[in-house]
N, C-alpha and C positions, 0 to 999 in steps of 0.2 A: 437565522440566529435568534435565540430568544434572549431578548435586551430592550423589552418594554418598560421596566422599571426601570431601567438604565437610563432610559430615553427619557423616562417622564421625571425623575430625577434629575439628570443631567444636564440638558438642557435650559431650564429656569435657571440654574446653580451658575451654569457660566455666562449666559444670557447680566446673572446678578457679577459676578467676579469680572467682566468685562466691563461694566459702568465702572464700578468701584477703581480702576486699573487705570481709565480716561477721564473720570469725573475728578474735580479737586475735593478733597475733605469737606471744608468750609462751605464751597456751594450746596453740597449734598443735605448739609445741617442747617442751611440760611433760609432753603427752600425744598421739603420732602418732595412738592410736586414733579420738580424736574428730575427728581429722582425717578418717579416711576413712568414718568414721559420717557425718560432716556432706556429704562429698565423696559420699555415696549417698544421700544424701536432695536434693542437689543434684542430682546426675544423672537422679533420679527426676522433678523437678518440670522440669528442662532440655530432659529429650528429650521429655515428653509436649507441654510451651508448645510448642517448636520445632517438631515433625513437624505439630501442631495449628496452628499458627499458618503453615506452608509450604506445607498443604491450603487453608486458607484462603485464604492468598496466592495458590496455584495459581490456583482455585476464577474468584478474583475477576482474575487478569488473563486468561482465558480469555474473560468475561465481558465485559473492558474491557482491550479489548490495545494500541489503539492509542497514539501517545503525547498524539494533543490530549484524549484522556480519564485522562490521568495525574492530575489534579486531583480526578477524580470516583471512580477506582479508590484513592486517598490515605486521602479521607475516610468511604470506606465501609471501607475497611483498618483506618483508625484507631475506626471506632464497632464493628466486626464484631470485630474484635480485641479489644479492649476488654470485650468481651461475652464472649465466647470467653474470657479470662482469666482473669475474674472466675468463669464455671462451670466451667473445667476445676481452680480450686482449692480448689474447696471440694469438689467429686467427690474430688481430689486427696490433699484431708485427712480424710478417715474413713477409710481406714485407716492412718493414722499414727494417730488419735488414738486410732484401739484398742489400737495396737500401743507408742504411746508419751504415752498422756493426758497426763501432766506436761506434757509439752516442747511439744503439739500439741494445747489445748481445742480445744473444738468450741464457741468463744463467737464472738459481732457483733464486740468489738471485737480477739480473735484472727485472725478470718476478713481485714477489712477491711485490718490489718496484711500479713497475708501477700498479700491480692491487690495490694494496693500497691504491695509489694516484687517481686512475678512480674512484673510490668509491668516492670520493667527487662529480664528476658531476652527479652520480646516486643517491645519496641522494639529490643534489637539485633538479632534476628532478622529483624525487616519492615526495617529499615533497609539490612540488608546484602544482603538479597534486591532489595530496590527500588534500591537502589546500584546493583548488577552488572545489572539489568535494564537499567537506563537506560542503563547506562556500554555495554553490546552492541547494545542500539538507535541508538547517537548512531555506534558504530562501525559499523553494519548502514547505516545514512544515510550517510554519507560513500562506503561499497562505491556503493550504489545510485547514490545522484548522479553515481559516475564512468561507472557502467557504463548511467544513464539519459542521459549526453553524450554516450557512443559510441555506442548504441542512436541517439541522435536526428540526430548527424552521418551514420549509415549511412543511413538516411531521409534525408535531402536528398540523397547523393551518388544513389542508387537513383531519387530523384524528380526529380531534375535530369541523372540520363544523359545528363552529360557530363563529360570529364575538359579545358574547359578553366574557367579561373579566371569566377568566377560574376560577379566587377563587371565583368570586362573584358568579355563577352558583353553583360551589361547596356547600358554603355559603347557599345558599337559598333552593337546592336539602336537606341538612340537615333542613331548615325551613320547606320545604313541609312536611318531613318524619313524626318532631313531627306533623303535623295538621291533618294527616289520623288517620281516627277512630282505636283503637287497633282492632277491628274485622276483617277486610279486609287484608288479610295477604300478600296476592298476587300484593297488589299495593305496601305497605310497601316493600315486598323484592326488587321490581322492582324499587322503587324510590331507595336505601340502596345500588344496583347492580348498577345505574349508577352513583351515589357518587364515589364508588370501583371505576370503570373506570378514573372518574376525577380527583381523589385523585392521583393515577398511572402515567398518563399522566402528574400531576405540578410532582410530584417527578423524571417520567422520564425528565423534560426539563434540557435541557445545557448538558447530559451528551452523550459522543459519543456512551456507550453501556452499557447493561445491561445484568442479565443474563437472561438464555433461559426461569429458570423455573418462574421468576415473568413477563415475556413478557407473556405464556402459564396463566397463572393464570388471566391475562387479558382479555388475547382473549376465556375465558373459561365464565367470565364475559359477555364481547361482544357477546358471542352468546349466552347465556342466554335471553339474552336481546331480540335478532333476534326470538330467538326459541317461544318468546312470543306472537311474530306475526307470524313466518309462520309454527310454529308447527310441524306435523310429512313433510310437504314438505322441511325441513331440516333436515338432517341427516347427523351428526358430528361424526369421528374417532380421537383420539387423543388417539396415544401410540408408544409415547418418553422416552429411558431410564435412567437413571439416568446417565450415560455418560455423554447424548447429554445435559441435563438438568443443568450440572454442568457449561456446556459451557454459552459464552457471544453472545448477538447479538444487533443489532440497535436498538434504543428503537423504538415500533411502526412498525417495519419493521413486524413480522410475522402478525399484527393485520392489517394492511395497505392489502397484499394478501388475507387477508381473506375477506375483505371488498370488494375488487378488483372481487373475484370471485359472493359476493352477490350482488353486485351492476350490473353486465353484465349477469348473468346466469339465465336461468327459475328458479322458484323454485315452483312446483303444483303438485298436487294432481298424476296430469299423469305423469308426469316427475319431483321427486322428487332432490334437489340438493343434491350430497354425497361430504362430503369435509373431506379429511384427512391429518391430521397431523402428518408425521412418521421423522425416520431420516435414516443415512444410517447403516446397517445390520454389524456394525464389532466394536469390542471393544472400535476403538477413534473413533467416529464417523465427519464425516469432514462436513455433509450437511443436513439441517433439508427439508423434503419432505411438501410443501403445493398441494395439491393433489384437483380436483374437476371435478365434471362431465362438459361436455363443452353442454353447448346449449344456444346460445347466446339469448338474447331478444331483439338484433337487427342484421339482416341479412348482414348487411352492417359494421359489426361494427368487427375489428379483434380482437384478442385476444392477451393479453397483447400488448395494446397499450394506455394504462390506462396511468394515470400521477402520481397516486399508485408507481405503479411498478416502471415508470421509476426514480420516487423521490428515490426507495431503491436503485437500481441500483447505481446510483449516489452516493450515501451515502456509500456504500460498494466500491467504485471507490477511494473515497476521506478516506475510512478508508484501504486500503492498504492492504485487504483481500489477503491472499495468492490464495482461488479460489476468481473467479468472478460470480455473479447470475446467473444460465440458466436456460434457460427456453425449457422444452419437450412440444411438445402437440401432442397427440397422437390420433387415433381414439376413439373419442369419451371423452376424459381426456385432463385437463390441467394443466401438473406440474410447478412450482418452486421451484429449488431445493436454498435455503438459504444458503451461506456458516456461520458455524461457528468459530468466534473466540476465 
């Protein structure tokens, strides 16, 4: 944390506001000296709680950063601190009591007093640290939230490439539906299938996450739709278990990699595209597998460097994923592994 001026400020400041608070008026005006005697033994006891009580601080929000462990990094603050108080003052006071026995025994109920009394500059210390933490995290969430709306608006506009308005599409995809003859079944489901889609994508808008298993039900959809043009040169796996299914993810984000892979990869007769969808092998599952053969359809063009990808990226950046997206690619395979939340 950068809080040198703070330190070099702050410090003198209370160092002086602490004399003033235990000193009487009258003696402070009868005799400047003991002023600034008192004012260096305050400084003395000021800066060592403070920089000792700001490593702690450090220590423990490294530790416990996030904000729903604000309760837990609090009360380990407040017993670690407390600890830390009580020994940095009596280390504190040998030699004062060498240097000034009278004013500074080295007795239980000497000691007890003065640890007492240091507890006041370690509370204003952890207070104003944990203040301006909280107060630039509440403002670091409001940046994110805006910049995780735009992030996820870009994701719909990118996964619904098209620039007309999404209920009037919606809207008229229901007018087509009634005009096909009831004979022809096969255009009926396919106009029905991408309604399904459009309907998904206005319900997923504004929201930061969804769960896994209406994201899957989508992209079950979307390649229905795929499957109608390239037939058996696509070949789809998809087995996620009710774990990973219960879990939440970005809306659009599994259907975005999927896209990602049809859009850059062959898909033919000789070289058929396999794309699967698994998660990871253990009872909480932490990462959903999007999975696909690599054979680019342009030689020149690398893999995941899509604007797919990097929009989820981003989006999982600004949603505060405990993991971050990676990406394998392996001979002849190209994974994404999705974190879930």
């Amino acid at each position: 944390m950068k809080d040198r001026r703070f330190r070099l400020i702050g410090i003198p400041a209370l160092s002086i506001l602490i004399v003033l608070l235990v000193t009487p008026l009258h003696r402070l005006l009868a005799s400047p000296a003991d002023f600034f005697i008192n004012w260096a033994i305050s400084l003395y006891f000021t800066a060592a709680l403070w920089l000792g009580n700001r490593a702690l601080w450090a220590w423990l929000l490294h530790r416990l950063p996030h904000v729903s462990q604000t309760a837990q990094r609090l009360w380990a603050l407040v017993v670690l601190s407390g600890l830390f108080t009580a020994a940095a003052t009596v280390v504190l006071q040998v030699p004062l009591h060498f240097l000034l026995p009278s004013y500074f025994p080295f007795s239980a109920p000497s000691l007890l007093g003065a640890i007492g009394f240091n507890l006041l500059p370690t509370l204003i210390v952890n207070t104003v640290y944990e203040s301006r933490y909280f107060f630039e995290q509440w403002k670091a969430n409001l940046l994110r939230a805006d910049q995780l709306a735009r992030a996820s608006t870009q994701a719909q506009l990118d996964a619904l490439q098209s620039q007309l308005d999404p209920h009037f599409l919606f809207n008229n995809l229901n007018t087509l539906s009634a005009l096909i003859e009831p004979g022809n079944a096969p255009a009926q489901q396919f106009v029905e299938q991408l309604a399904d889609m459009y309907r998904y994508a206005l319900l997923a808008q504004g929201q930061p996450t969804v769960p896994l298993a209406d994201e899957i039900a989508f992209v079950e959809t979307y390649l229905a739709l795929h499957k109608a043009r390239f037939r058996d040169n696509l070949v789809v796996e998809i087995c996620l278990p009710p774990a990973a299914l219960a879990r939440r993810v970005a809306p659009l984000s599994v259907q975005l990699l999927v896209e990602n892979a049809l859009k850059h990869n062959v898909a033919s007769r000789e070289h058929p595209l396999h794309l699967r969808l698994t998660a990871t092998p253990d009872g909480a599952p932490e990462f959903v597998f999007v999975e696909n053969t690599l054979r680019l359809r342009s030689a020149g063009l690398a893999p995941g460097t899509g604007t797919g990808l990097a929009n989820v990226q981003q989006r999982y950046q600004l949603l505060n994923a405990a993991h971050r997206v990676e990406i394998e690619q392996q001979e002849g395979t190209f994974v994404v592994k999705l974190p879930l939340l």
